[in-house]
TORZALO-639604 format. One record per residue (C-alpha): y negated, x negated, z negated; residue in one letter. Coordinates in Angstrom, 1 decimal, decimal comma, always signed. Each point is the difference from the previous one (the first is absolute). Example, Ala and Ser with C-alpha at 12.3 -4.5 7.8 and 13.67 -1.06 7.14 Angstrom:
<pts>
+--------+--------+--------+---+
:      v :      u :      w : r :
+--------+--------+--------+---+
:   +4,5 :  -12,3 :   -7,8 : A :
:   -3,4 :   -1,4 :   +0,7 : S :
+--------+--------+--------+---+
</pts>
This chain:
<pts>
+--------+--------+--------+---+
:      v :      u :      w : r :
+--------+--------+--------+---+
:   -4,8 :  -47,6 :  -77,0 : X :
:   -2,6 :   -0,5 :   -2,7 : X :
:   +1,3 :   +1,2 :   -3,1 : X :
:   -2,6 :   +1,9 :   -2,1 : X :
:   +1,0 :   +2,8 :   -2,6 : X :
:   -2,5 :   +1,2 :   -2,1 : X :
:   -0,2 :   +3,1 :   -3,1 : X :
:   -1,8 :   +0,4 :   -2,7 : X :
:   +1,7 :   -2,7 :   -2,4 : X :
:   +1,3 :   -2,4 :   +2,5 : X :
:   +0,0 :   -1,2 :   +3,4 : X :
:   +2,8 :   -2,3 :   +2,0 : X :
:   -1,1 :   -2,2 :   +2,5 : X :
:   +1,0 :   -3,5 :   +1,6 : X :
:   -1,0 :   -3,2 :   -1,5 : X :
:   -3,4 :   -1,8 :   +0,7 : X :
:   -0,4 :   -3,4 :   -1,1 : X :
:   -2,8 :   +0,8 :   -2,0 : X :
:   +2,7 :   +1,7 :   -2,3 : X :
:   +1,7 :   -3,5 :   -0,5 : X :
:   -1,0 :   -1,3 :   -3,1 : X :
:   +0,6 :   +3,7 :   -1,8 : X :
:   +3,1 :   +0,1 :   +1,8 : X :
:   +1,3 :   -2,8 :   -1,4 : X :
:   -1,0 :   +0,5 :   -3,4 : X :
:   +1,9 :   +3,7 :   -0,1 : X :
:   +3,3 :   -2,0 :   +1,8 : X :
:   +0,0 :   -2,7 :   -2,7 : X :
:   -0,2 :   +2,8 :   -2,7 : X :
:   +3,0 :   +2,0 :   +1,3 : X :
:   +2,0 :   -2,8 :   +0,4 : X :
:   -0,8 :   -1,4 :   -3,6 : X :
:   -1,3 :   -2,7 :   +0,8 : X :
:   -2,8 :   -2,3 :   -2,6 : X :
:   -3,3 :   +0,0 :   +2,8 : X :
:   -0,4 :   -3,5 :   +0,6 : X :
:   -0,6 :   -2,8 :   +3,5 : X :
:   +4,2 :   +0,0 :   +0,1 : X :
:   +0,7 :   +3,3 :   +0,0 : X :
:   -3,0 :   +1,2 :   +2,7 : X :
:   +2,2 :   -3,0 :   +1,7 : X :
:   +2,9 :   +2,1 :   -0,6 : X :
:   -1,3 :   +3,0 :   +1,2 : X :
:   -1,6 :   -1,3 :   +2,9 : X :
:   +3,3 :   -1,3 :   +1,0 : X :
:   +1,7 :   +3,0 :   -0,2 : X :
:   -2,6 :   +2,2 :   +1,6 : X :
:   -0,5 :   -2,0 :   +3,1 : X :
:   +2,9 :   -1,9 :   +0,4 : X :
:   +2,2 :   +2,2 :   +2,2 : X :
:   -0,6 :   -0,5 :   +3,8 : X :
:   +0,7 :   +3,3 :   +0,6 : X :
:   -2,6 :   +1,9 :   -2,3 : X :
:   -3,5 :   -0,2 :   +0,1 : X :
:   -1,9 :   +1,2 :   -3,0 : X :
:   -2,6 :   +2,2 :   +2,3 : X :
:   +2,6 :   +1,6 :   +1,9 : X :
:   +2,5 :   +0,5 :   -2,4 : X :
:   -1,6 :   +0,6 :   -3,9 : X :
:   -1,2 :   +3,0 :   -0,8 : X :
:   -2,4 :   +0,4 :   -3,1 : X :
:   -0,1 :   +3,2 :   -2,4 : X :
:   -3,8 :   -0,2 :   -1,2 : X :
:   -0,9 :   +2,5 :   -2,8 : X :
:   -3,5 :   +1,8 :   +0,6 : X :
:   -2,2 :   -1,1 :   -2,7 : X :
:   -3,0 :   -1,4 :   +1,5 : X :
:   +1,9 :   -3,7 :   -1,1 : X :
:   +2,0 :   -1,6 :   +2,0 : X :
:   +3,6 :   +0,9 :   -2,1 : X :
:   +3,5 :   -0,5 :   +1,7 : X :
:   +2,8 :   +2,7 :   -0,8 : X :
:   +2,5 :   -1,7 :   +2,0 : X :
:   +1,2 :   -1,5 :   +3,0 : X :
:   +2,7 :   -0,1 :   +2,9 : X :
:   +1,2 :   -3,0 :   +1,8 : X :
:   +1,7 :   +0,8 :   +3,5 : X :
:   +2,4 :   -2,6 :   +1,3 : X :
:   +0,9 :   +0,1 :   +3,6 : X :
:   +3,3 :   -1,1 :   +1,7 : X :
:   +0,0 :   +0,0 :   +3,2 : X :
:   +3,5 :   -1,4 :   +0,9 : X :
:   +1,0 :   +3,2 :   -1,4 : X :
:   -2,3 :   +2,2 :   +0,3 : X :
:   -0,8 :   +0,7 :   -3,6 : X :
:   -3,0 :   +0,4 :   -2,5 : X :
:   +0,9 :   -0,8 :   -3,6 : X :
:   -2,8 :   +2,1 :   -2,4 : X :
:   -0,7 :   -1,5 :   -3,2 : X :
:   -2,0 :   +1,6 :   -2,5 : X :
:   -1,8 :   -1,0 :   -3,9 : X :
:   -2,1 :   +2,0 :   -1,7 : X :
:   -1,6 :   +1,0 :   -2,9 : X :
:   +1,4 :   +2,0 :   -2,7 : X :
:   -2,5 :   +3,3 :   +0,2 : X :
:   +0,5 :   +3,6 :   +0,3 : X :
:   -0,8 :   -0,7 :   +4,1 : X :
:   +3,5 :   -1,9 :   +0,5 : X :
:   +2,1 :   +2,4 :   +1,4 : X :
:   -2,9 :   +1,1 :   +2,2 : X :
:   -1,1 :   -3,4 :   +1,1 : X :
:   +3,8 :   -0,9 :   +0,4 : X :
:   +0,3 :   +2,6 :   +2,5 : X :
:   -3,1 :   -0,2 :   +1,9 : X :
:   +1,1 :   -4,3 :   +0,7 : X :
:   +3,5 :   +1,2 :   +1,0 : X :
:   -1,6 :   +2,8 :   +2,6 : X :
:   -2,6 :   -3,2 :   +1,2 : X :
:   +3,0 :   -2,3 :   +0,1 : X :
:   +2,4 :   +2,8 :   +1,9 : X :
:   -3,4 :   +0,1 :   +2,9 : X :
:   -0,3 :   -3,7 :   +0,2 : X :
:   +3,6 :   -0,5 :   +0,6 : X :
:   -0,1 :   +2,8 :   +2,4 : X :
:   -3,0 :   -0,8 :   +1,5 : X :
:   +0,9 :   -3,6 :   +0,6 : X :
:   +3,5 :   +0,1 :   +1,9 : X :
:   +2,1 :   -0,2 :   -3,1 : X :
:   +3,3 :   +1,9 :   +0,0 : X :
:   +0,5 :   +0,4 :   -3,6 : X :
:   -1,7 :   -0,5 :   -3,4 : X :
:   +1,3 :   -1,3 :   -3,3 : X :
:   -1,0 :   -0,6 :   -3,3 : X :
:   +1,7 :   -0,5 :   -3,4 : X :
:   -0,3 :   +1,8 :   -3,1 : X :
:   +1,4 :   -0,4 :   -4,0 : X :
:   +3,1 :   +2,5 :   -0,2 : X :
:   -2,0 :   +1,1 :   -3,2 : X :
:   -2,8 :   +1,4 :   +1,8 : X :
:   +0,8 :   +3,2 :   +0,8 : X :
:   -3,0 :   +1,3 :   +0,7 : X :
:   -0,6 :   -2,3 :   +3,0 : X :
:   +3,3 :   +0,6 :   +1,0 : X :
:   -0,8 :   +4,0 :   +0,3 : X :
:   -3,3 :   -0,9 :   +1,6 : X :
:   +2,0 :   -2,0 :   +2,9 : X :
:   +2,6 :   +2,8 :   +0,7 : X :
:   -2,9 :   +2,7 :   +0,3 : X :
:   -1,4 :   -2,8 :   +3,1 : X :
:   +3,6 :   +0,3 :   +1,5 : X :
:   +0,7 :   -3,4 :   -1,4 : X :
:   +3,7 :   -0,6 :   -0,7 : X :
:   +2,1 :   -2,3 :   -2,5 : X :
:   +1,7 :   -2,4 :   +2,6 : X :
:   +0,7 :   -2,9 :   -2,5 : X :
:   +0,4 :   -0,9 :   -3,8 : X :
:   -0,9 :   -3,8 :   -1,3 : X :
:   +1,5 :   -1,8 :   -2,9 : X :
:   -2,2 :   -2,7 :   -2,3 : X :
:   +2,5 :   -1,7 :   -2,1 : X :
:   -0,5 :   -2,6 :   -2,6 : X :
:   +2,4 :   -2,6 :   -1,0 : X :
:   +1,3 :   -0,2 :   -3,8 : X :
:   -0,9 :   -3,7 :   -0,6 : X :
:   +2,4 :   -0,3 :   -2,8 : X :
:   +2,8 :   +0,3 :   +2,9 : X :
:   +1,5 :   -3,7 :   +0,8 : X :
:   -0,9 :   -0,6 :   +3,8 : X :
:   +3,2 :   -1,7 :   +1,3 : X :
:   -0,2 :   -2,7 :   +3,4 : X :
:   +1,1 :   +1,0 :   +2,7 : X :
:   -0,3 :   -2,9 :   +2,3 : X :
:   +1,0 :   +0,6 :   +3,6 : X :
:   +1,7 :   -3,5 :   +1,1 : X :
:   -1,5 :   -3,5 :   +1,5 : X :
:   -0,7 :   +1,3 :   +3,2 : X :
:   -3,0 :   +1,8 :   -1,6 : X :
:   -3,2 :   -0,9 :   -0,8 : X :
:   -2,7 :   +2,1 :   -1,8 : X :
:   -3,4 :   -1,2 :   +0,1 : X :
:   -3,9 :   +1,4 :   -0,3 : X :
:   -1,7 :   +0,7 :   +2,9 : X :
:   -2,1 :   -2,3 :   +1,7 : X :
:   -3,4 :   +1,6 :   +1,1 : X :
:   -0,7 :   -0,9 :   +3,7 : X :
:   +3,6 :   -0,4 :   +0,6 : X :
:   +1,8 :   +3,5 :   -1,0 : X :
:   -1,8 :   +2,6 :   +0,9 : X :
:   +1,7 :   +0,6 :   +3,4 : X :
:   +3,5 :   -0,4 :   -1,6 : X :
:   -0,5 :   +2,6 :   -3,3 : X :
:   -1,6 :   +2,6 :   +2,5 : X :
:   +2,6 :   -0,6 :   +2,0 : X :
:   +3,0 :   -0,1 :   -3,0 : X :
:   -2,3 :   +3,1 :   -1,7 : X :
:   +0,7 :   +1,8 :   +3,2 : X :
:   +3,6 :   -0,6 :   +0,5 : X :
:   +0,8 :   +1,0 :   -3,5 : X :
:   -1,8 :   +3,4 :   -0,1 : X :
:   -0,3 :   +1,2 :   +3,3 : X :
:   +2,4 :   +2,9 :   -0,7 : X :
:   -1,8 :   +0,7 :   -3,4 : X :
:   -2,1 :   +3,8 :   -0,3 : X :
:   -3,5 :   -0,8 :   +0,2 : X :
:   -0,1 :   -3,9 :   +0,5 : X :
:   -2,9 :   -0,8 :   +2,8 : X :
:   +1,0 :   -3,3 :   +1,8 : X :
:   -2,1 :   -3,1 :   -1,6 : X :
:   -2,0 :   -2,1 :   +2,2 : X :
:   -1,4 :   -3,7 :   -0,2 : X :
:   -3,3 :   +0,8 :   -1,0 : X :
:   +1,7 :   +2,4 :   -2,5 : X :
:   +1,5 :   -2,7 :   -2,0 : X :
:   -2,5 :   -2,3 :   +0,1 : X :
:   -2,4 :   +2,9 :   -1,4 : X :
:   +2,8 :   +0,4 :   -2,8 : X :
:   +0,1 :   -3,7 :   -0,7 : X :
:   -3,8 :   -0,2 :   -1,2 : X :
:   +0,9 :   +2,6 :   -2,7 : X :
:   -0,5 :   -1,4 :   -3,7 : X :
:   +3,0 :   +1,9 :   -0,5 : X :
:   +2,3 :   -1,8 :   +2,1 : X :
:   -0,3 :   -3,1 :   +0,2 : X :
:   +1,9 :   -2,1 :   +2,7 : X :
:   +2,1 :   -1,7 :   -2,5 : X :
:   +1,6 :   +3,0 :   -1,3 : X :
:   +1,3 :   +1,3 :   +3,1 : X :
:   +3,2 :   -2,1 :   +1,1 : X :
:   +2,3 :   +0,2 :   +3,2 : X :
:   +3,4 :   -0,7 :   +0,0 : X :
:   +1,6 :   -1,6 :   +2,7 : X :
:   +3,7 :   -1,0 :   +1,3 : X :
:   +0,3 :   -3,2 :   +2,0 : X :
:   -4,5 :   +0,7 :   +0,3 : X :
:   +0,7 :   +3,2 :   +1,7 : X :
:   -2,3 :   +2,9 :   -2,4 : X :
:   +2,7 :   +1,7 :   -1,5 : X :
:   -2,0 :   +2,2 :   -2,5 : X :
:   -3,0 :   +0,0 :   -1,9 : X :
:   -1,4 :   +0,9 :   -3,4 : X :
:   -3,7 :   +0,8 :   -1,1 : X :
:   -1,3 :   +0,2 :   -2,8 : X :
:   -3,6 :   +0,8 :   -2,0 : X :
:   -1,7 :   -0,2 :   -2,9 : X :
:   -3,0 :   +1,9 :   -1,7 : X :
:   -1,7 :   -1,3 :   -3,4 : X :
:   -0,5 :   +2,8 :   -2,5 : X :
:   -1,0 :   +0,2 :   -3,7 : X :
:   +3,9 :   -0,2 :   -0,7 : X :
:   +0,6 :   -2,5 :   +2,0 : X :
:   +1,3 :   -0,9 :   +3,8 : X :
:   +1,2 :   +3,0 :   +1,7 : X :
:   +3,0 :   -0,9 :   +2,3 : X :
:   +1,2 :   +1,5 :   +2,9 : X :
:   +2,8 :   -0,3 :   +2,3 : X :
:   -2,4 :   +1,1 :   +2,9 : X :
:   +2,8 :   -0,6 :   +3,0 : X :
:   +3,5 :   -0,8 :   +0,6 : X :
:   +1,8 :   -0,3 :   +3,3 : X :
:   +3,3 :   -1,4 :   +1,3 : X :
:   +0,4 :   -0,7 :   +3,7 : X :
:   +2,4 :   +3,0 :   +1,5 : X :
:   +2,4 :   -2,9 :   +1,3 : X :
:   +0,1 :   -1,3 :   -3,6 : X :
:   +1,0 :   +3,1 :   -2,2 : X :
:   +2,8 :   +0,3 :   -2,6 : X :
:   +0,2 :   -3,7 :   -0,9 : X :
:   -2,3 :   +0,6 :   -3,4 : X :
:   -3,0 :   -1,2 :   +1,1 : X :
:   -2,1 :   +2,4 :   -1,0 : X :
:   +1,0 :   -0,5 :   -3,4 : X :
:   -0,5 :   -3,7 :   +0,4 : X :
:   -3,6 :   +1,0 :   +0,9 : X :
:   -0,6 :   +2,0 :   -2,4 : X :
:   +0,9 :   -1,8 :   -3,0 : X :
:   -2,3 :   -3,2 :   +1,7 : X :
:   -3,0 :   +2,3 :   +0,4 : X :
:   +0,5 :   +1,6 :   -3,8 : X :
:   +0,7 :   -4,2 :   -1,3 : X :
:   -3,1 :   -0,8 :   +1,7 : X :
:   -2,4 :   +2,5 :   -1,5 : X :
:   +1,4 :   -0,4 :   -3,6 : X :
:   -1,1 :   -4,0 :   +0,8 : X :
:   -3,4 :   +1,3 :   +0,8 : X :
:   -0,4 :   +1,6 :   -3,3 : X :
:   +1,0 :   +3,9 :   +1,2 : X :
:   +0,1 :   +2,3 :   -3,4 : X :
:   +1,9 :   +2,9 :   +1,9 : X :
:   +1,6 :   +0,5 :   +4,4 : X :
:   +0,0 :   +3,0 :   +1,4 : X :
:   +0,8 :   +0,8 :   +3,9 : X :
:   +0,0 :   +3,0 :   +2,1 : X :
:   +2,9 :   +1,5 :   +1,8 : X :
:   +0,8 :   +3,2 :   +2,3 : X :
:   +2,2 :   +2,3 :   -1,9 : X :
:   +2,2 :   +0,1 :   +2,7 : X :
:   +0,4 :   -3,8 :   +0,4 : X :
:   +3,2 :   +0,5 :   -2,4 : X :
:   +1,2 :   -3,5 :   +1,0 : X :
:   -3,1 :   -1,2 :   -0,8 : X :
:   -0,7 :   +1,3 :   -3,4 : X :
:   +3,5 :   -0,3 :   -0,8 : X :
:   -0,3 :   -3,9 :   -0,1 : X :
:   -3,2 :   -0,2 :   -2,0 : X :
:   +1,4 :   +2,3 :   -2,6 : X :
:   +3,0 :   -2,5 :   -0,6 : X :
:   -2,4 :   -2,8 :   +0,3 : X :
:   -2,0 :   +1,7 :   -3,5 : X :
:   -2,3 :   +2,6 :   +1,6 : X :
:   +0,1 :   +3,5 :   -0,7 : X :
:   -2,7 :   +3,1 :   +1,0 : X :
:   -3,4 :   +0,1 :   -1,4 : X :
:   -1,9 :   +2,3 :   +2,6 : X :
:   +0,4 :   +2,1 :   +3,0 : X :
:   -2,5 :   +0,9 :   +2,3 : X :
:   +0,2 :   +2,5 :   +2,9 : X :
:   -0,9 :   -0,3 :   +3,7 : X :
:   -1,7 :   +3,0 :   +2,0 : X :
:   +0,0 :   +0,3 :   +3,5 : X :
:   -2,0 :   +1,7 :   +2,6 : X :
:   +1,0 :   +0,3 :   +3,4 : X :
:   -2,5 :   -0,1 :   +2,7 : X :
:   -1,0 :   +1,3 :   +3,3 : X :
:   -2,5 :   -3,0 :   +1,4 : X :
:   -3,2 :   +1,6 :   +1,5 : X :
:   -0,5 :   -2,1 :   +3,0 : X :
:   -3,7 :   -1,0 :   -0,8 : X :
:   +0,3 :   -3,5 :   +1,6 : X :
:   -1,1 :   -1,7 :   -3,7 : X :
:   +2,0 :   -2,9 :   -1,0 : X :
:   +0,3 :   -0,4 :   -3,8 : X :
+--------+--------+--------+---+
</pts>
């Protein structure tokens, strides 16, 4: 299914490579980012580096209809299959066609899903923005979920918490780990809403990121057994290195005996050493175990963003993603 929507000020279709280099230009300048060889880099990275997604299957483009080529906006669709779920993601520009535009990529991104074997579709909004929130209910969308960002008060002493010699923490090793932190990833969030089980070639996509290098993800592990892992990233800005505690997970067999504490604390000592001005992380609301540690650890609510989801009934067309 060709997506191709078209009225008298704008018209949403799928992404052509000839819309590339525009394309990229409008992403850097919603994402704040100086236009330069390292952030197209960046971008590039981003854009194509999931295995899942591909950008002519799963972008759509809002195009304004000027006679010049003019982007309003676009949607990225991310598939995952082990699942069956398609995550919608949506940035556009700040003009009195929002609301109309947001609706129209939601109703495209609710048919693609549908269309292509998916049994449900999500996508994540600011608890602020009510107005999307009114446009999702009137699509049947419900609120299934509510995410945390919290930031960590660096004026907060970050105590050790050092597990005991039969521990060892150390940064992964690419070519070596990839197998064992898809695996540990697994293990530790298999019975977590919404988590998609990581592959291989996942990790290793994650592992060219700018924003996580390997060096700043560290496993722990008892008597070399993987016994948890922590993973960090890191984003330069005009005030500085962003931070972020981007995943955390204990081995089931290894709960209760403060680990994730101990992790915690390495991951936030590790991104002050690289210069980090502020750390934030995201966590489910309902993860009250969870949040409950990083708050005495010195982080406290920022943000909150809301999930939408739409159940589906797959049309059995044969397509596959």
């Amino acid at each position: 299914r060709k997506a191709k929507l078209i009225t008298t000020e704008f018209e949403i279709r799928q992404f052509h490579w000839s819309d590339w280099s525009e394309f990229l230009k409008f992403y850097n300048q919603t994402h704040g980012n100086v236009r330069s060889l390292e952030s197209d880099q960046l971008a590039e990275q981003e854009l194509l580096g999931s295995p899942n997604r591909s950008l002519t299957n799963h972008c759509f483009l809002a195009i304004e209809n000027s006679g010049i080529f003019s982007l309003l906006g676009y949607m990225i669709l991310d598939p995952e299959p082990p699942i069956a779920r398609c995550i919608a993601s949506m940035s556009l520009t700040k003009t009195e066609l929002g609301s109309i535009l947001y609706k129209e990529f939601v109703k495209e991104a609710i048919a693609y899903a549908q269309n292509n074997s998916f049994n449900v579709l999500h996508t994540r909004t600011n608890a602020t923005d009510t107005n999307s929130h009114e446009i999702l209910k009137g699509l049947e969308m419900s609120l299934v979920r509510t995410e945390w960002t919290m930031s960590l008060d660096f004026d907060v002493a970050i105590n050790d918490h050092y597990p005991g010699s039969n521990f060892s923490l150390a940064p992964f090793k690419t070519g070596t780990d990839e197998e064992i932190l898809a695996t540990l990833q697994n293990l530790c969030f298999q019975e977590h809403w919404g988590f998609s089980p990581n592959t291989r070639p996942q990790i290793e996509t994650h592992m060219k990121s700018p924003h996580s290098p390997a060096e700043g993800v560290k496993i722990l592990r008892l008597n070399n057994l993987p016994a948890g892992y922590v993973w960090t990233e890191q984003e330069p800005s005009t005030e500085g290195i962003l931070g972020k505690i981007g995943m955390l997970g204990v081995h089931p067999n290894m709960r209760g005996k403060g680990l994730g504490n101990y992790l915690m604390t390495e991951g936030i000592k590790f991104l002050k050493e690289c210069g980090a001005t502020s750390i934030n992380l995201d966590v489910d609301s309902e993860n009250s175990s969870a949040w409950k540690i990083y708050q005495s650890i010195g982080f406290s609510k920022i943000a909150e963003h809301h999930w939408y989801e739409k159940k589906l009934n797959p049309i059995d067309t044969g397509n596959t993603l």
